[in-house]
C-alpha positions in Angstrom: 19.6 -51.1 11.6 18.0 -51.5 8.1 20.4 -52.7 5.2 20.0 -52.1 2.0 22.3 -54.5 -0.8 23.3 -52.5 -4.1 25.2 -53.8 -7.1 25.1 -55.5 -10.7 23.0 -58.4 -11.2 24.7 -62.1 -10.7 26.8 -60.6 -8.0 25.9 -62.8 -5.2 23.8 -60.2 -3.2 20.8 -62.9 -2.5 24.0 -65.3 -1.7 25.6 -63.1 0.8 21.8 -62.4 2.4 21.1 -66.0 2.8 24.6 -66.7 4.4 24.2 -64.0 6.9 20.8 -64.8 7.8 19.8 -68.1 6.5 16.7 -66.5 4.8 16.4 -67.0 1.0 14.8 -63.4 0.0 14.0 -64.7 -3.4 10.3 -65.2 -2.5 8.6 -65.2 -6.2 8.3 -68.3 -8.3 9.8 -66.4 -11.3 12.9 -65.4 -9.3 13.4 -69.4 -8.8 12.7 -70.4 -12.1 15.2 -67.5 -13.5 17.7 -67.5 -10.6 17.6 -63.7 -10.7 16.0 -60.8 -8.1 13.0 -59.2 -9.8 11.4 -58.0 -6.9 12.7 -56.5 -3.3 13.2 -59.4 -0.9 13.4 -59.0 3.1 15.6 -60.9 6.0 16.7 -60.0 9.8 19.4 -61.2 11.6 20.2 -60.9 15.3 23.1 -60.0 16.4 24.5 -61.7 19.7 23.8 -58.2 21.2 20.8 -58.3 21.0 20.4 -55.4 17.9 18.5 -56.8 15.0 19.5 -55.9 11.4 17.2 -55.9 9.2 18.2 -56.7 5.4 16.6 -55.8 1.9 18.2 -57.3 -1.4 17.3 -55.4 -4.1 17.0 -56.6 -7.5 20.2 -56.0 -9.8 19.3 -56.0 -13.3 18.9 -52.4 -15.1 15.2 -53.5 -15.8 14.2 -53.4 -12.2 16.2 -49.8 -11.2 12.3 -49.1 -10.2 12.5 -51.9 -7.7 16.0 -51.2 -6.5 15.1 -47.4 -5.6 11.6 -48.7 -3.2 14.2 -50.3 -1.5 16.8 -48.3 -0.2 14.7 -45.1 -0.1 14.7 -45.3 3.9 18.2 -47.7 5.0 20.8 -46.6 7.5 23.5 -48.8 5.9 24.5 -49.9 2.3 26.0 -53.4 1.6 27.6 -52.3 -1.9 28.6 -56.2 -3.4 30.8 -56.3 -6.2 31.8 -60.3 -7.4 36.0 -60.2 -8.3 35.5 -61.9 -11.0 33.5 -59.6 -12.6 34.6 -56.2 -10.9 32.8 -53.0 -11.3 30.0 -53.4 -13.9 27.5 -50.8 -15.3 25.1 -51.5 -12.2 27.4 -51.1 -9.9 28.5 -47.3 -11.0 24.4 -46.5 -10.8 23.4 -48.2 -7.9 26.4 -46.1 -6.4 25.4 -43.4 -7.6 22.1 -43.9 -6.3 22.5 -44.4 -2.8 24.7 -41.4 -2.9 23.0 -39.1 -4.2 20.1 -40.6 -1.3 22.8 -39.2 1.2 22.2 -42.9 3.1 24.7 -42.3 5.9 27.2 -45.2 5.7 28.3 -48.6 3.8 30.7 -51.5 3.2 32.0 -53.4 0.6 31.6 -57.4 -0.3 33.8 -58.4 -2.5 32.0 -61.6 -3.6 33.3 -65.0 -5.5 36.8 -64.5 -4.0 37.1 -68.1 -4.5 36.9 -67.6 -8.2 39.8 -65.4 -8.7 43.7 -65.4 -8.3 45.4 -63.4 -5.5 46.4 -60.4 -8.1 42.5 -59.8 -9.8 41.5 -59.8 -6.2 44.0 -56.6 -5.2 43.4 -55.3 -9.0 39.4 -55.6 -8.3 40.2 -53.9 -4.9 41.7 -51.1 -6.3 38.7 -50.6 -9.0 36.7 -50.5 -5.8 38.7 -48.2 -4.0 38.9 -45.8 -7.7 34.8 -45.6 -7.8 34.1 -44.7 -4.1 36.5 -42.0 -3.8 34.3 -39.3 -5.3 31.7 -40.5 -3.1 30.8 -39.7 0.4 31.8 -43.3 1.0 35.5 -42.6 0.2 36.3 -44.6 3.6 33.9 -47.8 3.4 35.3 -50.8 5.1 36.0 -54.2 2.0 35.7 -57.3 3.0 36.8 -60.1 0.7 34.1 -62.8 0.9 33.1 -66.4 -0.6 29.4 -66.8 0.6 29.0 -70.5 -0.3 32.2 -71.5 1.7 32.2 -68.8 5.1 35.1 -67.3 4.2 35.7 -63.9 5.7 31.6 -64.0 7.1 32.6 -64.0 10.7 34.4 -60.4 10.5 32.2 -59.5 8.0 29.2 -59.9 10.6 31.2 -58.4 13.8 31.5 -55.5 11.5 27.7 -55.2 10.7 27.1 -55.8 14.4 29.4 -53.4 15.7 27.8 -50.9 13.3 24.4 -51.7 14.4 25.4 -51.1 18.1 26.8 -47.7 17.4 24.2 -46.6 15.3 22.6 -43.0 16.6 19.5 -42.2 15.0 18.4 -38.8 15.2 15.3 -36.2 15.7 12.8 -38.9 16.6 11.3 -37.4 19.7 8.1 -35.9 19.0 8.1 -35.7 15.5 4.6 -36.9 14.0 4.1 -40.9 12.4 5.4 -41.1 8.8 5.4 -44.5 7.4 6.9 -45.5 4.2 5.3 -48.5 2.0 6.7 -50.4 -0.1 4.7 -54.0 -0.3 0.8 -54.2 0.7 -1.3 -58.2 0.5 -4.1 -60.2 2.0 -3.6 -62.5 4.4 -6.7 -64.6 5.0 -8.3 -64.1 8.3 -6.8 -60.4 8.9 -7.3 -58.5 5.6 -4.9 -55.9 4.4 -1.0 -56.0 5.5 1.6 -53.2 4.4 4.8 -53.3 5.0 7.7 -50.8 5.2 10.2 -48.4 7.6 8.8 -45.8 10.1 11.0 -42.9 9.2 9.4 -40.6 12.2 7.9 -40.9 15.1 6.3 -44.2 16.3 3.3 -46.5 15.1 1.5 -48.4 17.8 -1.3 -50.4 18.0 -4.9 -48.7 17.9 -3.7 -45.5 16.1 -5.6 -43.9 13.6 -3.3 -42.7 10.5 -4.1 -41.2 6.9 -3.1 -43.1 3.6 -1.3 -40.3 1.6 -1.9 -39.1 -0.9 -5.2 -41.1 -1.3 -6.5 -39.6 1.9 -7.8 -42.5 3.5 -7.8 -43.1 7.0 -7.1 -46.5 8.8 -6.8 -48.3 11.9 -3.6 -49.9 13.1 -4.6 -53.7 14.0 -1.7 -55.0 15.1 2.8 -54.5 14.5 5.1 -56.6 13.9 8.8 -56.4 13.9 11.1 -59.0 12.6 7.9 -61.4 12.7 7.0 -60.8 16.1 3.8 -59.2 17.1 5.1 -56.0 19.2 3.0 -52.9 20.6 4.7 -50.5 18.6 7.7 -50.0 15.9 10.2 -46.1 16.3 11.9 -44.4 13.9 13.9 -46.1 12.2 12.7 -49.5 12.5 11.3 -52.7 9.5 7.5 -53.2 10.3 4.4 -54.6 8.8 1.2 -53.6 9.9 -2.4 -54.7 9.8 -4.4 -52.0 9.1 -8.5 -51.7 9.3 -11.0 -49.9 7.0 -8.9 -50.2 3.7 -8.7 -52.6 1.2 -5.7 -53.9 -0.4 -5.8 -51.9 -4.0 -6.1 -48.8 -1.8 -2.3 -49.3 0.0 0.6 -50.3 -1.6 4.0 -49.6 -2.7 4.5 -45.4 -3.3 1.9 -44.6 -0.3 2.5 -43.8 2.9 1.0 -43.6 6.2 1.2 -40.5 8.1 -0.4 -38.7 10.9 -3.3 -36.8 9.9 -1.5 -33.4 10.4 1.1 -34.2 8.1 -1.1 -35.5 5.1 -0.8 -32.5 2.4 -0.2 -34.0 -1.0 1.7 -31.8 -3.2 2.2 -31.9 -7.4 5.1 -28.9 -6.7 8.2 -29.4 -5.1 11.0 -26.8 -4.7 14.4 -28.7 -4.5 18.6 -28.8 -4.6 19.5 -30.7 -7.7 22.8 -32.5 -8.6 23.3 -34.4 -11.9 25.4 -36.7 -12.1 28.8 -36.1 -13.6 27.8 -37.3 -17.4 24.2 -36.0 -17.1 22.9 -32.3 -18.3 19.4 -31.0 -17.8 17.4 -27.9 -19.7 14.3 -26.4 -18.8 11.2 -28.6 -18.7 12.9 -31.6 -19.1 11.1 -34.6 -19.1 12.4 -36.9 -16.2 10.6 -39.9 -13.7 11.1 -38.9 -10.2 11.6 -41.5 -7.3 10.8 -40.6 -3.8 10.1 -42.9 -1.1 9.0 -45.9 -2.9 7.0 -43.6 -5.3 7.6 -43.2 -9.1 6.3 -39.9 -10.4 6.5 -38.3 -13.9 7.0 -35.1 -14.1 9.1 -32.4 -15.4 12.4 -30.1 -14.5 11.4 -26.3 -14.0 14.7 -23.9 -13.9 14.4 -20.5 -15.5 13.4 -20.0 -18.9 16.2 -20.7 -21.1 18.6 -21.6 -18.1 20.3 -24.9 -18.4 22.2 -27.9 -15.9 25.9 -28.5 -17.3 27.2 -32.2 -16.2 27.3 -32.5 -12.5 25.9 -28.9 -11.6 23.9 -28.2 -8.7 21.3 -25.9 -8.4 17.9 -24.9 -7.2 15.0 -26.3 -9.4 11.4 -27.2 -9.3 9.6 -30.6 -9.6 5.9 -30.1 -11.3 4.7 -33.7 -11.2 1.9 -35.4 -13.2 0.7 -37.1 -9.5 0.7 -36.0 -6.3 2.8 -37.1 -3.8 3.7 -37.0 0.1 6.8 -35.2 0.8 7.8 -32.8 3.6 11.6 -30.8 4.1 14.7 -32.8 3.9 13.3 -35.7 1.8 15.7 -37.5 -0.7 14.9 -38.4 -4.5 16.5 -39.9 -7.6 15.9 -38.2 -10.9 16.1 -41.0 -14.0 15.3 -40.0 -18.0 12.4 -40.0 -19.6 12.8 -43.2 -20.6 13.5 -44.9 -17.3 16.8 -46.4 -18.4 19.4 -44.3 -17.1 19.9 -42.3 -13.7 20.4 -38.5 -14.1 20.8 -37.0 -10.7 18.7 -36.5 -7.3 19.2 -33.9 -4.6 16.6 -33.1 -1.5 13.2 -31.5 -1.3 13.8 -28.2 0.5 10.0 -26.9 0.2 7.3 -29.3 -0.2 4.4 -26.5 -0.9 6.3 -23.9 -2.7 4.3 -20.7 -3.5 1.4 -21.0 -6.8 2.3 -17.2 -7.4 5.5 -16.5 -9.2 8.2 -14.6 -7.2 10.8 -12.1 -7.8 13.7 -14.8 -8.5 16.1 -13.0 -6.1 13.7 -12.9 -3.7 12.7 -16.9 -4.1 16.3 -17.8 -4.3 17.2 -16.6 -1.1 14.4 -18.1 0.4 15.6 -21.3 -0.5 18.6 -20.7 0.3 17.2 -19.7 4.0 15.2 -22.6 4.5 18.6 -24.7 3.2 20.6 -23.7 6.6 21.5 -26.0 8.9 19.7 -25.9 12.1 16.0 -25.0 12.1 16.4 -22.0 14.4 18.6 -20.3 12.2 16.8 -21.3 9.3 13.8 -20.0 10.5 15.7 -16.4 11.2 17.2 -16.8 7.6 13.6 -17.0 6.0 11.4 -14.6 8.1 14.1 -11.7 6.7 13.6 -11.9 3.1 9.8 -12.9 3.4 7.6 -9.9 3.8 4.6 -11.7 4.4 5.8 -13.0 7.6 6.8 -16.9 7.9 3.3 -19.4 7.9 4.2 -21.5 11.3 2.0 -24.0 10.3 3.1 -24.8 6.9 6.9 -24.6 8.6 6.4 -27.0 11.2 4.4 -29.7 9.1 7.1 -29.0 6.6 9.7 -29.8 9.3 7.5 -32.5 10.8 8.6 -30.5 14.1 7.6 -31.1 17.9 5.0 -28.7 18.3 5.8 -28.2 21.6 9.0 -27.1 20.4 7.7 -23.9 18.7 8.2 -21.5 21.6 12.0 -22.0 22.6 12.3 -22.4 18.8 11.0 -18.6 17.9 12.8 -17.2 20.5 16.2 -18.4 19.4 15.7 -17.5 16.1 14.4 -13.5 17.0 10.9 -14.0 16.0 7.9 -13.2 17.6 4.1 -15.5 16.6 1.3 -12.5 16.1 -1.2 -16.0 16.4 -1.1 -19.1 15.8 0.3 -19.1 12.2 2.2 -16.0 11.6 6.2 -15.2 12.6 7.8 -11.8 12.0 11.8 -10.6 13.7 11.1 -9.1 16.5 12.5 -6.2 15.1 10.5 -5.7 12.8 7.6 -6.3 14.9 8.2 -3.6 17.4 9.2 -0.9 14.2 5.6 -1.7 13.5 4.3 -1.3 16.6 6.3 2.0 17.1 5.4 3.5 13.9 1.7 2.1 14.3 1.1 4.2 17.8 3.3 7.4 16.5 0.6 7.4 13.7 -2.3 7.6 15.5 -1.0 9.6 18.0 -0.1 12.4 15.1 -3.8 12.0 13.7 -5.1 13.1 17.2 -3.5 15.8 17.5 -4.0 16.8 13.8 -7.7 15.9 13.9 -8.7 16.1 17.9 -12.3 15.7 16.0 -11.7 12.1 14.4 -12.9 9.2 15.8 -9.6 7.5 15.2 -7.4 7.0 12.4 -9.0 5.3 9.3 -6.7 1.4 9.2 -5.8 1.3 5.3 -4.5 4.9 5.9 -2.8 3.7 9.2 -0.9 1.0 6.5 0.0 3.2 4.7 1.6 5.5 6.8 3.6 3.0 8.2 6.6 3.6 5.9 6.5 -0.1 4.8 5.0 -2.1 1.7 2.6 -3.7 4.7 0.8 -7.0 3.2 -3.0 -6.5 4.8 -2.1 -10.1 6.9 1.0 -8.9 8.6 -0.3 -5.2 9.4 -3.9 -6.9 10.5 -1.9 -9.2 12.6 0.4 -6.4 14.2 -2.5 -4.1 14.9 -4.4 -7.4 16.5 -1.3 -7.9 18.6 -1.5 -4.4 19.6 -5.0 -4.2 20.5 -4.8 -7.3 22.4 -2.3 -5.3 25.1 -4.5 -2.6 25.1 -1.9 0.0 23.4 -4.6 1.1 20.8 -8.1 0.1 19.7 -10.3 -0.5 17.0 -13.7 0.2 16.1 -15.3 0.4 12.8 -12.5 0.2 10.8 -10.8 2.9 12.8 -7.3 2.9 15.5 -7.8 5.0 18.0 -5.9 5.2 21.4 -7.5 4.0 24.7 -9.1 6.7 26.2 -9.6 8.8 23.6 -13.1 10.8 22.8 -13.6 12.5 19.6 -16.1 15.0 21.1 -13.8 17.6 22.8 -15.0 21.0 22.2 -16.3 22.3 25.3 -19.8 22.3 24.5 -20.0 18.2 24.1 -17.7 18.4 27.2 -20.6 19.8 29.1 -23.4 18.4 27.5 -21.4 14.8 28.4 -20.8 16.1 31.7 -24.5 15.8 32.2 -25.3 13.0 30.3 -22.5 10.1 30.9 -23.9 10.1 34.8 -27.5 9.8 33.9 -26.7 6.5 31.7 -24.6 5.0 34.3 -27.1 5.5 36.9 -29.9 3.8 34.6 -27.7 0.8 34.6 -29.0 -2.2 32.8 -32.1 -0.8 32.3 -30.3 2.1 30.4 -32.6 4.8 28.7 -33.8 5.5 25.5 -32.5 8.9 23.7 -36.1 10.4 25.0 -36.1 9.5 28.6 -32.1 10.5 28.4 -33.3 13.6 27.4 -36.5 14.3 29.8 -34.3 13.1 33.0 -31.2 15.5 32.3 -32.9 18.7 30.3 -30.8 18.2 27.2 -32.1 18.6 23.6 -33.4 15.3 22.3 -31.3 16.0 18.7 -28.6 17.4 20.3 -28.1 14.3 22.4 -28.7 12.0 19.3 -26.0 13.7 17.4 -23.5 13.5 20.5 -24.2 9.9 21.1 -23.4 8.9 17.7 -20.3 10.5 17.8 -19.4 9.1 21.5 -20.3 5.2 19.9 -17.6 6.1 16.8 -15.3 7.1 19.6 -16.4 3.8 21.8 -17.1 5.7 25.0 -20.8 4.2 24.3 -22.6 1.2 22.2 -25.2 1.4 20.4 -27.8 -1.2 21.1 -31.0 -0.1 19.7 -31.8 3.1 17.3 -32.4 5.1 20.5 -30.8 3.1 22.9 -26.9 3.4 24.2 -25.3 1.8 27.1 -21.5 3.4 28.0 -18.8 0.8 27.8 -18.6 -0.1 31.4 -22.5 -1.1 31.6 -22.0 -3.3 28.6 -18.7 -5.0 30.3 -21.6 -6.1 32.9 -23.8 -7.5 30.2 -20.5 -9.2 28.8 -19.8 -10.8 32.2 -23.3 -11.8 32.4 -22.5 -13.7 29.7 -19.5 -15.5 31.1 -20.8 -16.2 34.3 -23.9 -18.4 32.1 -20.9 -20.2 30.4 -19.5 -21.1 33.3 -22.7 -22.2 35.2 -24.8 -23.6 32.7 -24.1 -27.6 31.8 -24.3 -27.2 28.1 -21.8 -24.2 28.1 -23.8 -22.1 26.2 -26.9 -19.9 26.4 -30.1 -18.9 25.1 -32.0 -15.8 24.7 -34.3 -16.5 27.5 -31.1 -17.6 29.9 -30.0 -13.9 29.1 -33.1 -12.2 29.7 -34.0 -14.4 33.0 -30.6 -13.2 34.2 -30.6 -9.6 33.6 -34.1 -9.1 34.1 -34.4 -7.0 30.5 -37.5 -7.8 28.2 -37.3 -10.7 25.4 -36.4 -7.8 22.8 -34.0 -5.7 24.7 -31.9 -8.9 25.5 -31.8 -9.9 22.3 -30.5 -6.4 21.2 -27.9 -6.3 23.6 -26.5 -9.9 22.6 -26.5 -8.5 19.0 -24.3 -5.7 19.7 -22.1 -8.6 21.6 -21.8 -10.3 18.9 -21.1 -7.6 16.9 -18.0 -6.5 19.2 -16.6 -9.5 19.0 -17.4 -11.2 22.3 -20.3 -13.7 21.9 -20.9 -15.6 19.0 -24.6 -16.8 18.0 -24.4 -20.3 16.5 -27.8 -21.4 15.9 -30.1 -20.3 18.6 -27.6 -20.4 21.1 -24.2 -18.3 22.0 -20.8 -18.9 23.7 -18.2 -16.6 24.3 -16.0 -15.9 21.6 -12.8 -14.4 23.4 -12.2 -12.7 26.6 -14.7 -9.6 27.1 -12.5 -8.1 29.0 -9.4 -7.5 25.8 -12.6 -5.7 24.2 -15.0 -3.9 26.7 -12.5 -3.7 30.3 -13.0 -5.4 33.4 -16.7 -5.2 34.5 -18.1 -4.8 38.0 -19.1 -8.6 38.6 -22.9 -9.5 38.2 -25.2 -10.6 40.8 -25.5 -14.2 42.0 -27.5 -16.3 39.8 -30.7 -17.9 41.5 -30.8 -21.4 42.1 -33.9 -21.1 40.6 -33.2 -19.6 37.6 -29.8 -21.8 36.9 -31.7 -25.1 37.2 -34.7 -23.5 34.6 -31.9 -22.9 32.1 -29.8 -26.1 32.6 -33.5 -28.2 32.1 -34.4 -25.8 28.9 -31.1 -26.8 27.4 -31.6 -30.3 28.6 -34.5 -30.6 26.8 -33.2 -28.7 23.5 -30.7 -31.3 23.8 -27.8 -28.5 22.9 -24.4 -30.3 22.3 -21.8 -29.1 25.6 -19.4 -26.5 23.7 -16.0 -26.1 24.8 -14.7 -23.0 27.2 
């Protein structure tokens, strides 16, 4: 359990520290000299449990608010110390008001110097106390009257802290992506540079690789250690310092943090749920210094033009900030004046990459409001109805910091259906689409038996929704992928269907379609297709064309067609040399060795491959690019490659030395 202290200065927070764990957390030779906290200081105690708390005393005079924020940016507990004799002071209200707004989950009360006072200012000095936390969500904290110097009421005081620290739940750690939070980076001689901070996600172990953010630098994880102890990794949750590799110590530092490479995505822009504080007011484009994690940002307030905060109003806003910064969903942040003397509010980040083009308001605002709902299923739900555009899965699950093997059980409780890897729709919506899609093209072949299909941005069109092109390209992918329509250039036809239907192509193709199959991979030219059936030479030009718009052939050469089933052999030719070959690609002269064609003719036939979609050329060589099959059918399977012939390819590759391409 981390512990963060919070009050006015001259309090006795260092004091209390120091008697709970013997460990004097001034550490700077001007803190000695001037007997005050300047600078975040760090001590651990273990309990007789077995937990260990972890403690950081934060500095207490207004001039080092900045300090105090870096510190209790990530605790599970607040130690709130306010001295009797003094009572509640100026500090104490905004260091309150600090950690509440920070939503920290829970804290107590040390009611210092009890030594000092008489019986009645102690109960009067309790009742102050019990007066300021009541608007708070720590309405209920636990006080305990203390004298550090002396013992006096340590020994409940610390089975209180222990019996917290043995309850305490932390929750969605499990397979949530490394985030680390700085706040102090130095040299120690002999192992370079040493950060230290609070894992707030996942886990840090040694040997990983992370990414300084929002620098962008990427280091090696030397070694952990955990309440100075070298361990193999630190959890959510948990004090760490870390020796990292590769980075100097100007580079790290307090306001960086160190994430896992998916999750670095610095951002200037932050959509968020303000609350000022009760005596605070805020207009559009107000100036303001924003804290989050141990970061301090300019930047400015964005609300609508001439819209204004009255004292203590929430409301949705928008952070433009002078620097970028790492943030993701659910992240707290304090709000302080220009000035930097006096706290104004703070509130949560609810989108971390919030859209460059301006929105309909309405429309914006109940996005936000979606992506505010508790639980991320129904969030999600909330947010994919009021966004047209379909929901970015990747930008919601980094924002989230989700398990991506989560996504699946995710999208189906929320009603959504993924059309890829990035895009979410309701299902509903999705099979409207899909309905209104096929009843489109259906009604364009029987109004135009002629047409090779049904031309796609009239297809959007007539869908009966404003379609943006992503979400109707990504519904007609998903549609073509099951085989209930397909497309070919630029047109959506229905499996099966020829454009040619009048019976005199019906005969001519009659006569024709058997010839080609026959010729196999050899195929014919339009002459020899011509001379071996009877048929007019232009007449069968003129009906070939038309058969390649409808896809019942492919062109290859000028006057050269294969019919779709002859070039699903070709296509498995290709994905039996993917599979055989060492390298996992192929060359030309693989492909020509295989099918027997000339240099030329092989070449012309991996074009058209290419061009369908179901090779792709990357240098001299190919791979497969997707599954032939989605595009061209299943193919008869090829012939047996010759021992021969494998080991003449796999030693020209060899030699080429081609890097092995994944299948």
């Amino acid at each position: 359990m981390i512990v963060a202290t919070a009050g006015h200065i001259d309090h006795g927070k260092t004091t209390l520290v120091k008697a709970l764990t013997g460990v004097d957390t001034d550490r700077l030779p001007e803190e000695k000299r001037r007997g005050i906290s300047i600078d975040l200081g760090f001590a651990y105690w273990r309990t007789a449990e077995g937990a260990t708390i972890g403690f950081v005393d934060v500095p207490g005079h207004e001039r080092f608010v900045r300090n105090m924020l870096a510190g209790v940016c990530a605790v599970d507990h607040v130690l709130l110390v306010v001295a009797a004799d003094d009572g509640v002071m100026p500090q104490t209200r905004e260091h309150l008001a600090i950690v509440d707004l920070l939503g920290v989950a829970s804290a107590s009360v040390a009611l210092t110097k009890i030594d000092r006072v008489a019986p009645a200012r102690l109960r009067e000095v309790m009742a102050e106390v019990e007066a300021l936390l009541a608007p708070t969500g720590f309405a209920r904290a636990a006080v305990f009257p203390v004298a550090a110097p002396a013992g006096d009421g340590l020994a409940e005081f610390r089975e209180a802290l222990a019996a917290r620290a043995a309850t305490l739940q932390r929750q969605h750690t499990g397979g949530r992506r490394a985030r680390y939070v700085i706040d102090r980076a130095f040299t120690v001689p002999g192992s370079g540079t040493v950060v230290t901070g609070t894992v707030l996600d996942g886990a840090i172990a040694e040997g990983d690789r992370l990414q300084l953010s929002p620098s962008g630098v990427v280091t090696r994880v030397r070694a952990v250690q955990r309440d100075r102890r070298s361990v193999p990794r630190a959890a959510a949750g948990e004090r760490c310092a870390l020796n990292l590799a590769g980075i100097e110590v100007g580079e790290a530092g307090r306001g960086g943090w160190l994430l896992d490479s998916a999750l670095h995505a610095p951002t200037q822009r932050l959509d968020i749920r303000l609350r000022l504080l009760p005596e605070e007011e805020a207009a559009h484009w107000t100036p303001v210094h924003v804290h989050i994690g141990t970061a301090h940002v300019p930047a400015r307030v964005a609300l609508q033009r001439g819209a204004a905060l009255g004292p203590g109003a929430t409301a949705h806003a928008r952070l433009v900030l002078e620097q970028p910064v790492a943030a993701l969903h659910g992240d707290r942040f304090i709000l302080r004046d220009a000035s930097a003397r006096r706290t104004l509010g703070g509130g949560v980040v609810i989108d971390p990459w919030p859209p460059a083009r301006r929105q309909p308001p309405a429309q914006r605002a109940q996005q936000l409001a979606a992506m505010e709902k508790p639980g991320a299923a129904a969030s999600l739900a909330a947010l994919a109805e009021c966004t047209p555009e379909g929901v970015d899965l990747d930008r919601w699950q980094r924002a989230h910091n989700l398990d991506p093997g989560s996504l699946p059980a995710l999208l189906a409780d929320a009603g959504l259906v993924a059309l890829g890897p990035t895009l979410a729709l309701p299902r509903e919506r999705v099979e409207r689409l899909h309905a209104a899609i096929e009843a489109a093209v259906d009604r364009c072949h029987r109004e135009q038996p002629q047409a090779a299909g049904m031309e796609a941005h009239a297809l959007r069109r007539a869908c009966g929704e404003s379609l943006p092109p992503r979400v109707f390209d990504a519904v007609l992918r998903a549609l073509a992928a099951v085989q209930r329509v397909e497309v070919a250039s630029g047109r959506v036809r229905r499996p099966g269907h020829v454009s040619t239907r009048n019976p005199a192509d019906q005969r001519m193709w009659q006569i024709a379609s058997p010839a080609l199959a026959a010729a196999g991979l050899r195929g014919l030219t339009v002459a020899q297709l011509a001379a071996d059936t009877g048929l007019k030479e232009m007449l069968l030009h003129d009906l070939l064309r038309r058969q390649a718009a409808g896809g019942e052939v492919v062109r290859v050469t000028d006057d050269r067609y294969y019919l779709r089933s002859t070039m699903a052999v070709f296509a498995a030719v290709a994905h039996e040399l993917v599979q055989t070959l060492p390298a996992g690609h192929f060359g030309a002269a693989d492909y020509r060795d295989r099918t027997g064609l000339g240099r030329q003719l092989a070449i012309r036939v991996l074009e058209a491959l290419d061009r369908l979609g179901v090779t792709l050329r990357i240098g001299d060589v190919r791979c497969m690019r997707q599954d032939f099959r989605a595009v061209l059918g299943a193919a008869s399977a090829p012939g047996p490659v010759s021992a021969p012939a494998t080991a003449a390819a796999a030693s020209r590759q060899t030699r080429a030395g081609l890097p092995a391409h994944p299948r």
